[in-house]
C-alpha positions as CSV (number, residue, x, y, z in Angstrom):
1,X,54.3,-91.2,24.1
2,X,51.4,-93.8,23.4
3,X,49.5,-93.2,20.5
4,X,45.9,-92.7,20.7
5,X,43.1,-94.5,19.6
6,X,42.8,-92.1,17.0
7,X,46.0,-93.1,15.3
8,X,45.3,-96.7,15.1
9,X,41.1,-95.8,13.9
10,X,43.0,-93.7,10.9
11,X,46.0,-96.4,10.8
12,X,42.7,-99.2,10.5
13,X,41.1,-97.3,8.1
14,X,44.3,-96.5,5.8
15,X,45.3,-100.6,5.8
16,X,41.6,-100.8,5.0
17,X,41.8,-99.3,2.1
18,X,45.0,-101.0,1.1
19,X,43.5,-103.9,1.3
20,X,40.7,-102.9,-0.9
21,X,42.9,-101.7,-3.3
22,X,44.9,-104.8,-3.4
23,X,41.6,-107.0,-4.1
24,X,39.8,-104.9,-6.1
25,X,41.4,-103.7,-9.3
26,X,41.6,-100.4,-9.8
27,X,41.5,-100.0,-13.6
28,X,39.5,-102.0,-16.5
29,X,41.2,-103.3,-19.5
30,X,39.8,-100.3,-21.3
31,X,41.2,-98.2,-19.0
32,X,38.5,-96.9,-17.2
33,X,38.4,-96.8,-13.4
34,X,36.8,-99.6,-11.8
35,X,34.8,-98.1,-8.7
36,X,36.2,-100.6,-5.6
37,X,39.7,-100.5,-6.7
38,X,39.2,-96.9,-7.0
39,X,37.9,-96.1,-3.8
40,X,40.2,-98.3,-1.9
41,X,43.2,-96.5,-3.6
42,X,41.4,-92.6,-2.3
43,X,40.9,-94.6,1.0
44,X,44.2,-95.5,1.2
45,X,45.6,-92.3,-0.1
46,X,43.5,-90.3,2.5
47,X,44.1,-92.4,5.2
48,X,48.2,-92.3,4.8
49,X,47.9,-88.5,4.5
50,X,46.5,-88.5,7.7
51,X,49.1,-90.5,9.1
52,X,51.7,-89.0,7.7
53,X,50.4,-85.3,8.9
54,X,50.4,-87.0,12.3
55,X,53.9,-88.2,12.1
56,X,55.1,-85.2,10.8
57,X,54.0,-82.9,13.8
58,X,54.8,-86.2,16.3
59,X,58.8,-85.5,14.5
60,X,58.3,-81.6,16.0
61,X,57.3,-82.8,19.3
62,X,60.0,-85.2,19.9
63,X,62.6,-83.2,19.3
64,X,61.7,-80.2,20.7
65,X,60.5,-82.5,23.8
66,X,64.3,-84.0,23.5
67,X,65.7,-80.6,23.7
68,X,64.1,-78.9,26.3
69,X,60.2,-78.0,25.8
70,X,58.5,-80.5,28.1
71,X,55.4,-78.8,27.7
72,X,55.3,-80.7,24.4
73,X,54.4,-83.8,26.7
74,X,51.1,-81.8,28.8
75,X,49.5,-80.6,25.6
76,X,49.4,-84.1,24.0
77,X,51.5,-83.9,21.0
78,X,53.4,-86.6,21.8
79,X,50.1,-88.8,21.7
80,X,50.1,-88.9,18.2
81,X,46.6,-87.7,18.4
82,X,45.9,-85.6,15.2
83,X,43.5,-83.6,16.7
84,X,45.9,-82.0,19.0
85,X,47.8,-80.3,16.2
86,X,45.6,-77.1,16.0
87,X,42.3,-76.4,14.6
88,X,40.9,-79.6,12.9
89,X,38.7,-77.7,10.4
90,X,41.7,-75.3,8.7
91,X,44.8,-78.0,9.6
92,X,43.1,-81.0,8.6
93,X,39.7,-81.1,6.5
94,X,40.9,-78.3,4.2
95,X,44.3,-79.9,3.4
96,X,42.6,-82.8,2.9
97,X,40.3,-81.0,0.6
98,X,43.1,-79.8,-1.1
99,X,45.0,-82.6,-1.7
100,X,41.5,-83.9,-3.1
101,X,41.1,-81.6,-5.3
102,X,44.5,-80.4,-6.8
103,X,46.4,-83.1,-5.7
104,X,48.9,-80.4,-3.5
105,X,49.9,-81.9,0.1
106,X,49.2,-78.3,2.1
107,X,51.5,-78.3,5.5
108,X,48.5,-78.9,7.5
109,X,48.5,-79.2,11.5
110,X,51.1,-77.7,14.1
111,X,52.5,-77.4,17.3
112,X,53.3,-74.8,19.5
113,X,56.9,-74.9,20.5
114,X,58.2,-72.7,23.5
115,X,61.7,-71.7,21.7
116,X,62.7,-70.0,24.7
117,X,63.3,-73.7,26.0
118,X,65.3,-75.3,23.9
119,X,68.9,-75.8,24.2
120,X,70.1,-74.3,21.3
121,X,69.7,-72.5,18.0
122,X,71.0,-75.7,16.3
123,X,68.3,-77.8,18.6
124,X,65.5,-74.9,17.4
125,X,66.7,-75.7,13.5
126,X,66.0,-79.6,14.4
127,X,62.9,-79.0,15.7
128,X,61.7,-77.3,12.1
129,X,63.7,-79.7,10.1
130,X,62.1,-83.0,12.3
131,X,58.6,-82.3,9.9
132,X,59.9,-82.7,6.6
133,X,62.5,-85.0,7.2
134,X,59.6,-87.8,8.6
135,X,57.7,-87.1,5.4
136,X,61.0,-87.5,3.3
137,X,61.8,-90.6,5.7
138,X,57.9,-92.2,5.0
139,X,58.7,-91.4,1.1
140,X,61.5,-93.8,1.2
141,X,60.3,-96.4,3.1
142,X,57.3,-96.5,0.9
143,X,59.9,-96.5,-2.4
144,X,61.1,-99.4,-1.0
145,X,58.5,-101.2,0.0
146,X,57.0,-101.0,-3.7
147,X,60.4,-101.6,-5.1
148,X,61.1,-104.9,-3.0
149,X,57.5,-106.7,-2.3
150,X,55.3,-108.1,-5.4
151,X,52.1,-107.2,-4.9
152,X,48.9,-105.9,-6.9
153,X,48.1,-103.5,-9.2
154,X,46.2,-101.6,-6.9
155,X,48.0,-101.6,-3.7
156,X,51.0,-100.9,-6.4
157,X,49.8,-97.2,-8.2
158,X,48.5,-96.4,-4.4
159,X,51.5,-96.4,-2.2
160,X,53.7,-94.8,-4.9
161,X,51.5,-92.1,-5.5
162,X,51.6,-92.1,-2.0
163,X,55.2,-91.9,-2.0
164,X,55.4,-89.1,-4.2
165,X,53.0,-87.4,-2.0
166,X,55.5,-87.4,0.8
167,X,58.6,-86.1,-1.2
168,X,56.6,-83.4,-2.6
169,X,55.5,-82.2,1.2
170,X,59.1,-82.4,2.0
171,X,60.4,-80.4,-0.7
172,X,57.1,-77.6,-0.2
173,X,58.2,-77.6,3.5
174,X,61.6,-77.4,3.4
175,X,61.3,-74.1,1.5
176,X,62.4,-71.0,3.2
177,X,59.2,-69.2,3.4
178,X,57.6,-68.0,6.6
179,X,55.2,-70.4,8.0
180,X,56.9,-73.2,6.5
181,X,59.9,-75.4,7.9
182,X,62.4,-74.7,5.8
183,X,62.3,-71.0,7.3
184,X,61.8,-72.1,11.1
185,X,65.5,-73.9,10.1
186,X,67.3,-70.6,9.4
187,X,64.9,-68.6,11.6
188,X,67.1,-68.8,15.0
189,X,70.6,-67.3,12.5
190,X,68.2,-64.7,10.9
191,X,69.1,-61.0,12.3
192,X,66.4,-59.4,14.7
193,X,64.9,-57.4,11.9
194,X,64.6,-60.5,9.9
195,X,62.8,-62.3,12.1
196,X,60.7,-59.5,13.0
197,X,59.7,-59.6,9.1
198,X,59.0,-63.1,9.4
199,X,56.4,-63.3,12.3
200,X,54.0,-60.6,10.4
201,X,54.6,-62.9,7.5
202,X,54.2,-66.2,8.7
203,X,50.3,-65.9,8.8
204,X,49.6,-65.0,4.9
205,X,53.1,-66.0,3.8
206,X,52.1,-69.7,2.9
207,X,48.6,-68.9,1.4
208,X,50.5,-66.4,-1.2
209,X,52.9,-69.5,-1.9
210,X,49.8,-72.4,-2.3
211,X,48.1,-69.2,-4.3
212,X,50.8,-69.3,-6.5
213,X,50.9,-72.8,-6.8
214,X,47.6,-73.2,-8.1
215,X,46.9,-69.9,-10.0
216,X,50.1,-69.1,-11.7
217,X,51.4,-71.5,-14.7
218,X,54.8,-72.9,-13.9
219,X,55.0,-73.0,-10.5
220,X,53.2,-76.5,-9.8
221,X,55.1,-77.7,-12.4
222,X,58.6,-76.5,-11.0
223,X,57.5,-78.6,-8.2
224,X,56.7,-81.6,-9.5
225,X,60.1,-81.2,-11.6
226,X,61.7,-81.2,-8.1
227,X,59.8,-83.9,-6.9
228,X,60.4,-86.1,-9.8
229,X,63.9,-85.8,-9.8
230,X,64.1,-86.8,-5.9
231,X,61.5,-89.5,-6.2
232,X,63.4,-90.9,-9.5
233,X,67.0,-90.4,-7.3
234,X,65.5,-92.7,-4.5
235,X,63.9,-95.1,-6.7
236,X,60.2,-94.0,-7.4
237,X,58.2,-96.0,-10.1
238,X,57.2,-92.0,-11.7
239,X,54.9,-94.0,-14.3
240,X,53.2,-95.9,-10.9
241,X,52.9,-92.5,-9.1
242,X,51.0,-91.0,-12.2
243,X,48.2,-93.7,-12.6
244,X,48.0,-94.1,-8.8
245,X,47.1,-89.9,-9.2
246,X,45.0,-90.8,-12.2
247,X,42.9,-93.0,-9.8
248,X,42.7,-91.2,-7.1
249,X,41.4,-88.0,-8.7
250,X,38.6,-89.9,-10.1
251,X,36.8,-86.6,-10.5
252,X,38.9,-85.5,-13.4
């Protein structure tokens, strides 16, 4: 269970950023976005993501590990190595690109889990549920950390929009579509049938969701609504979240 170099390279680079987002102002007194402070807030953006894909997957590992898959341990998921969650191209450059570009946090990397050696059904829900419950976990430690420590403007926007990053993956994932962990909760009570349905589905079931997400008005908005209202219940500075977005898409 020692994390890789990997993890502390991405950790290095995320506190990186932080700290050039914390020295470097972000935003002019006319508003406009100041180039260091930007890029240390889409640094530090990026580089959480990363981590916080990592630790996600990590959650999956040690639980199932816990309750019965040792295999977890010989295919390196518990090394907190992000490459070892699947294909690095589709499960971590595109989300990234994603995120990027329409500021959605797409479930990105995964492990493979032999069910057949868990404990239990309830053990097989925990499993699903360990994902989204680390992001929901990092979204509150991060409220906190921005509600209790002073610090600068930059470092400020960044780890809330951060924040809100995380409760927005926990409330995608925790959806009960196939493919996503919300429905690998229920999965093991579903009927035969059901689950049958949901195996062909899982491949294309989350692209029609993120489709949907983009393409059809209402949808992303529903979302955020959801997100907002969780974020706001634990704490959130909303109006810190939306300029720490504002900076990081500097594109728009």
């Amino acid at each position: 269970m020692r994390p890789s170099k990997l993890f502390y390279l991405i950790l290095a680079v995320t506190a990186a950023g932080g700290t050039l987002a914390a020295f470097a102002d972000p935003i002019t007194r006319s508003l406009e976005r100041a180039p260091l402070g930007t890029l240390g807030v889409f640094v530090l953006v990026i580089g959480g993501w990363a981590l916080s894909l990592t630790l996600h997957e990590f959650g999956h590992a040690l639980v199932a590990y816990r309750g019965g898959d040792h295999e977890v341990a010989s295919k390196g998921y518990l090394t907190m190595d992000i490459r070892r969650y699947t294909d690095p191209v589709l499960s971590l450059v595109l989300p990234l690109i994603i995120l990027a570009i329409g500021g959605i946090p797409l479930p990105g990397g995964a492990v493979w889990i032999n069910r057949g050696a868990l404990h239990s059904r309830t053990v097989a829900s925990w499993v699903s549920l360990a994902g989204p419950l680390s992001n929901l976990a990092l979204g509150i430690l991060l409220t906190i950390v921005v509600a209790l420590v002073q610090m600068p403007l930059g470092l400020l926007v960044g780890l809330s929009y951060l924040a809100s990053l995380q409760i927005l993956a926990f409330v995608i994932n925790i959806l009960p579509v196939p493919g996503l962990d919300g429905y690998g909760a229920i999965e093991p009570y579903l009927s035969p049938q059901a689950r049958e349905f949901g195996m062909k589905a899982r491949p294309w079931a989350p692209l029609v969701l993120f489709a949907l997400i983009i393409g059809l008005p209402g949808v992303a908005e529903t979302l955020w609504a959801a997100t907002d209202f969780v974020f706001g219940a634990i704490g959130g500075d909303e109006y810190a979240a939306d300029v720490g977005q504002y900076v990081f898409m500097f594109w728009r």
